[in-house]
N, C-alpha and C positions, 0 to 999 in steps of 0.2 A: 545207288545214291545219285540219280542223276537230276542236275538243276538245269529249268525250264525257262524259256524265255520268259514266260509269264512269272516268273519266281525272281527276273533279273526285275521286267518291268515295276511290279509292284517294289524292291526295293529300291527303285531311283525314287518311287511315288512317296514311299516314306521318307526319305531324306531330302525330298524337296518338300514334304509337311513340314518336315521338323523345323526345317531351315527359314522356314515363312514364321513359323511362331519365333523362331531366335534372334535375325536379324533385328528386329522394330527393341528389341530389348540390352541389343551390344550397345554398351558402353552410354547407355540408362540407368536408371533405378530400376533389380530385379528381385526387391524384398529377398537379399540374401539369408539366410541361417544356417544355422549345426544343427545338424543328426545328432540322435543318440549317440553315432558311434563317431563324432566331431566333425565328421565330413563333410563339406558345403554342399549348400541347395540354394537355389534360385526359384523362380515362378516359371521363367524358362524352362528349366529342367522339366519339374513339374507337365506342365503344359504341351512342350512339345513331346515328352512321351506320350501322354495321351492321346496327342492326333495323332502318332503311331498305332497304338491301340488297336483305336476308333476302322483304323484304313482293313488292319487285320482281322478282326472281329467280322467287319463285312466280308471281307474278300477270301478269308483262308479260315474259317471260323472252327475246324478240327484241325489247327494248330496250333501247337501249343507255343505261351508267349512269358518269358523271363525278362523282365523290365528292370533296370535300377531303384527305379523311384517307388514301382507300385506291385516290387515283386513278381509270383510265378500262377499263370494260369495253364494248368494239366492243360492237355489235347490227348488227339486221340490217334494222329497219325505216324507219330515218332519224327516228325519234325515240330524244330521249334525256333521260335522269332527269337533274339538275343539281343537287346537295345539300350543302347546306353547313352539317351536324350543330347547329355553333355558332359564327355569325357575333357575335364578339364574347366571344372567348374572354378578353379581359382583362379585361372587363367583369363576366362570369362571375364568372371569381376573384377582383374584387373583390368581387363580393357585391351587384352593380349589376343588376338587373332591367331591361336597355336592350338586351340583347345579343337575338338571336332564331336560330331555325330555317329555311332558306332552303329552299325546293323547288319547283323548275321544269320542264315540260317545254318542251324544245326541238325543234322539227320543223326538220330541214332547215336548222338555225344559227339559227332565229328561235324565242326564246323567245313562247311559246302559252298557258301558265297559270303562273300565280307565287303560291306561299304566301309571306307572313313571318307566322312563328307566334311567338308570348313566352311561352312555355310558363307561366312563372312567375304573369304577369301575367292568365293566359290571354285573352290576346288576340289576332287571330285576322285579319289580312286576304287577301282573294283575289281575284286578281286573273284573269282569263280572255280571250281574245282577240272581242274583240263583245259582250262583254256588261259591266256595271258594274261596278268594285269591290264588296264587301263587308267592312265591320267587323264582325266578331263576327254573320254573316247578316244586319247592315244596311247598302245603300247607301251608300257614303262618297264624298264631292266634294272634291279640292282646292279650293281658296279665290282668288277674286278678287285680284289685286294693284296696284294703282293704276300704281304706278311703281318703278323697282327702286330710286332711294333710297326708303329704309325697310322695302325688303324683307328679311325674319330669313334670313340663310345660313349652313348647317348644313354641318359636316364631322366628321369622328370625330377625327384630328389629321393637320395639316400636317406634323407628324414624318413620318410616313406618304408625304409626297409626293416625288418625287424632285427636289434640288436648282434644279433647273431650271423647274421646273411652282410652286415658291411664289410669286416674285414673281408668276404671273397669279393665283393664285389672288386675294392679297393686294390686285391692281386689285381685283379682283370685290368682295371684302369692303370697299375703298374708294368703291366708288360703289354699293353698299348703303347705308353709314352715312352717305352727303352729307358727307364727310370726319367726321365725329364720331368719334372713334377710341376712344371708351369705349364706341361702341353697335357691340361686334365682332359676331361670329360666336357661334352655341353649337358647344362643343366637347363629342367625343364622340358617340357613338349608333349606330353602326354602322349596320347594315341599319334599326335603329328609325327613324329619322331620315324614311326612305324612307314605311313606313306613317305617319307625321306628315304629310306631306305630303299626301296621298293621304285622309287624313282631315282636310287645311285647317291643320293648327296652324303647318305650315314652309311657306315660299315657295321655297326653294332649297336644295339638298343637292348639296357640288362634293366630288368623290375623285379621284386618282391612284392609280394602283398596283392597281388592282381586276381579281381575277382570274372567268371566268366564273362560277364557284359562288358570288363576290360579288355578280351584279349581275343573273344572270336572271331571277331571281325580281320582282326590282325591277319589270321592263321592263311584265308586265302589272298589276301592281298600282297605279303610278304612272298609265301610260297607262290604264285601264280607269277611274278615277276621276277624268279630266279633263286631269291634266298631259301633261307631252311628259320623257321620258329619251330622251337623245343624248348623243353623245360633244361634247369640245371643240370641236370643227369642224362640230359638229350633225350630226350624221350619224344614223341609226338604231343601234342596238344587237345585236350577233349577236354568236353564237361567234368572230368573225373581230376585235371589238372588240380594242382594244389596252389597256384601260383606265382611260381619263379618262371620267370617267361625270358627268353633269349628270342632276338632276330639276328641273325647273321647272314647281310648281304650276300657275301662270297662263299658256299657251302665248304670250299674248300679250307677256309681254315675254322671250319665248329672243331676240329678236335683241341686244336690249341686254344681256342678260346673256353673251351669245358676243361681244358688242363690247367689251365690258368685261373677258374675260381674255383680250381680243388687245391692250389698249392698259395699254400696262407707263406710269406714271408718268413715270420718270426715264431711258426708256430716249434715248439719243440718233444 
């Protein structure tokens, strides 16, 4: 599974498309709407998937490409583009520079290179399989964590979660805070949240509901910079993932943070 320079090249080339189509549209009129399934969409979104596409199609054309907007086109190589125009579409249309551009390749279900780009912000992490993160072409390291009280953990909203998955989540933010209940969680950030980590400022980022164009990107950017992404049950991350996504900065405390959204408070 090895990723080619030419495999890095082309992905800055798509997240600087993307970024060209999204810029001229932050904090414009981007004929918002719901999905079917109520999730927002933009022209943006739209749009700059496409010029993703368009880049791939030319350049990698027996590759296969799983888009948000416009769905999964088979290939024939066992790699595949993973694109998510604009993780963070509400964010967008508020007018919030936290949303970002998601682009992965996957060999074989295992994401291998992972953009989150902020177009806005231009900022810029990547992440690749054996070799370091990058911030903006520097180096970035998650951050030490002593213990998981006092460690900051990040979600974009527990609305988001299925009824079921919040009381853990709720343990995990309780034995974060050492019971202090005004030292919650930061809320919001979508994929940002992910490069935070990965450049030290979060120690934990916990989601439900995450679909693959939400989290490949994640999986080398996080791991290439020190931490560990797994699912609830600690598992690795692939195509086959169902969801439940953890990043933890400091590898050293996943056990206790996996202990922590199996042990429900009040449960009897």
């Amino acid at each position: 599974m090895a990723v080619h320079s030419s495999d890095i090249a082309l992905a800055h080339s798509l997240a600087d498309a993307a970024g060209t189509v999204i810029r001229p549209y932050f904090r414009r009129p981007a004929g918002l709407e719901l999905k079917a399934d109520q999730s927002p969409v933009t022209r943006a979104d739209r749009e700059a998937e496409a010029a993703m596409r368009r880049l791939i199609e030319a350049e990698r054309s027996g590759d296969g490409i799983h888009g948000e907007e416009y769905g999964v086109k088979p290939g024939v190589t066992g790699r595949q583009w993973v694109l998510d125009p604009i993780d963070g579409t509400r964010s967008f249309a508020s007018g919030r520079a936290i949303f970002g551009t998601l682009i992965a390749l996957v060999e074989d279900g295992w994401p291998v290179l992972g953009i989150i780009d902020q177009p806005v912000q231009r900022e810029r992490w990547v992440g690749v399989m054996g070799r370091p993160t990058t911030f903006n072409g520097v180096p970035c390291r998650t951050r030490t964590c002593a213990a998981l009280d006092g460690a900051i953990v990040a979600t974009t909203s527990p609305h988001l979660f299925d009824d079921q998955d919040v009381p853990h989540f709720m343990a995990l933010v309780t034995a974060a805070s050492g019971g202090r209940p005004r030292q919650g969680p930061v809320y919001g950030g979508d994929c940002y949240n992910y490069g935070l980590v990965a450049s030290g400022h979060l120690d934990i980022v916990c989601e439900s509901g995450l679909k693959l164009h939400d989290f490949a990107a994640l999986v080398p950017v996080v791991e290439g910079a020190g931490g560990r992404m797994c699912d609830w049950n600690g598992d690795p991350l692939t195509a086959d993932s169902e969801g439940h996504v953890l990043a933890i900065g400091d590898p050293a405390r996943a056990e206790e943070v996996l202990e922590a959204l199996r042990t429900l408070p009040h449960a009897h």
